[in-house]
C-alpha positions as CSV (number, residue, x, y, z in Angstrom):
1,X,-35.8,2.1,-7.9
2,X,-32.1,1.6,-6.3
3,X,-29.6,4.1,-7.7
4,X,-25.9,2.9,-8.0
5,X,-23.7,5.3,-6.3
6,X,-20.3,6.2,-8.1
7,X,-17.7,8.4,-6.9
8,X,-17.0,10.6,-9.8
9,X,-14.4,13.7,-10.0
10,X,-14.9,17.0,-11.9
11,X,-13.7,15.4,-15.7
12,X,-16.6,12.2,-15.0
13,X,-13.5,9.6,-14.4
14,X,-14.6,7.3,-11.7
15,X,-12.3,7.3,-8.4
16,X,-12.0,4.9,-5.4
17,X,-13.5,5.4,-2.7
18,X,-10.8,4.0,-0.4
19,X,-7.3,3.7,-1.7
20,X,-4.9,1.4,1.1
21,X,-1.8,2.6,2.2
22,X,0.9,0.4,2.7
23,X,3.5,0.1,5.7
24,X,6.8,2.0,5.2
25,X,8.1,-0.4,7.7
26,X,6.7,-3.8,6.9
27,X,5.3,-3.1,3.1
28,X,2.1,-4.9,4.7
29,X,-1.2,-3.0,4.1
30,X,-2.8,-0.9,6.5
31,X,-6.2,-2.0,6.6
32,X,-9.2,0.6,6.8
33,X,-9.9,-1.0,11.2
34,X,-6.4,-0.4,11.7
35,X,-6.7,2.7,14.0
36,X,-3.5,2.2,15.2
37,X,-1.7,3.6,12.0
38,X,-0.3,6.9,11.4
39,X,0.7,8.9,8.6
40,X,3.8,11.2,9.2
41,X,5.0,14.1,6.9
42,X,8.7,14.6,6.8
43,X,9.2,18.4,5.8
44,X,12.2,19.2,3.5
45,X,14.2,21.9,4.9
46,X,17.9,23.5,3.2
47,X,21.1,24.6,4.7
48,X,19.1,27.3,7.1
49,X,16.4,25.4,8.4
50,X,13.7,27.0,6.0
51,X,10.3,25.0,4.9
52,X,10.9,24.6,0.9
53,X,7.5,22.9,0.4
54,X,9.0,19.5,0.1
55,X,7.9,16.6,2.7
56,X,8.3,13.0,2.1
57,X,5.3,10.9,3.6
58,X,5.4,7.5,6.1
59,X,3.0,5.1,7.5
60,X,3.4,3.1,10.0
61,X,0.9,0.3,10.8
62,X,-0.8,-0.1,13.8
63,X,1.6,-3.3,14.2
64,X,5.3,-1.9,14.2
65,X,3.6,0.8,16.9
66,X,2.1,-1.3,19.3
67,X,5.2,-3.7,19.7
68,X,7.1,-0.5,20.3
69,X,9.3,-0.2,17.3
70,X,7.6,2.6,15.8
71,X,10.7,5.1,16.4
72,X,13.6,2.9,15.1
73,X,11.5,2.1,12.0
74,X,11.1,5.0,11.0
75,X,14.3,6.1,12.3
76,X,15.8,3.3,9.9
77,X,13.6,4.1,7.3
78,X,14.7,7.8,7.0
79,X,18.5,6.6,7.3
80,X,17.9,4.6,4.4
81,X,15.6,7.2,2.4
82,X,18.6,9.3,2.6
83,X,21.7,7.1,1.9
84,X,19.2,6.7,-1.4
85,X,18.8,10.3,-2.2
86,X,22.8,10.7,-1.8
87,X,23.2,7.2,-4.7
88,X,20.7,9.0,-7.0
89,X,17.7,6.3,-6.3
């Protein structure tokens, strides 16, 4: 007899198993074979340089990295992240 597997957490509501990220970059998804990807956490820090248990989280796709334009994406990402923050978005 063939059991069905099902990802379950503690409360019994059934979960993914694999839940896509998406490009900060290129808004494309980053598929599971994409080893080229990366995940970066930003830490928050205030006026003195101290941790305050704040990070904001980018990916970047295996794409944007290998045609080398991994650090001005996310360069231009953060830029506009911030000019955001500063509006109120």
């Amino acid at each position: 007899k063939k059991q069905d597997c099902i990802m379950q957490n503690s409360e019994g509501q059934t979960v993914d198993l694999y839940i896509p990220r998406k490009c900060s970059a290129t808004n494309r998804l980053i598929q599971a074979k994409d080893h080229g990807s990366v995940q970066i956490n930003i830490a928050h820090v205030d006026a003195n340089g101290t941790y305050t248990g704040a990070y904001t989280t980018l990916a970047l796709c295996g794409f944007i990295r290998q045609n080398g334009a991994g650090d001005s994406a996310l360069t231009r990402i953060w830029d506009e992240k911030q000019r955001g923050e500063l509006r109120g978005q």
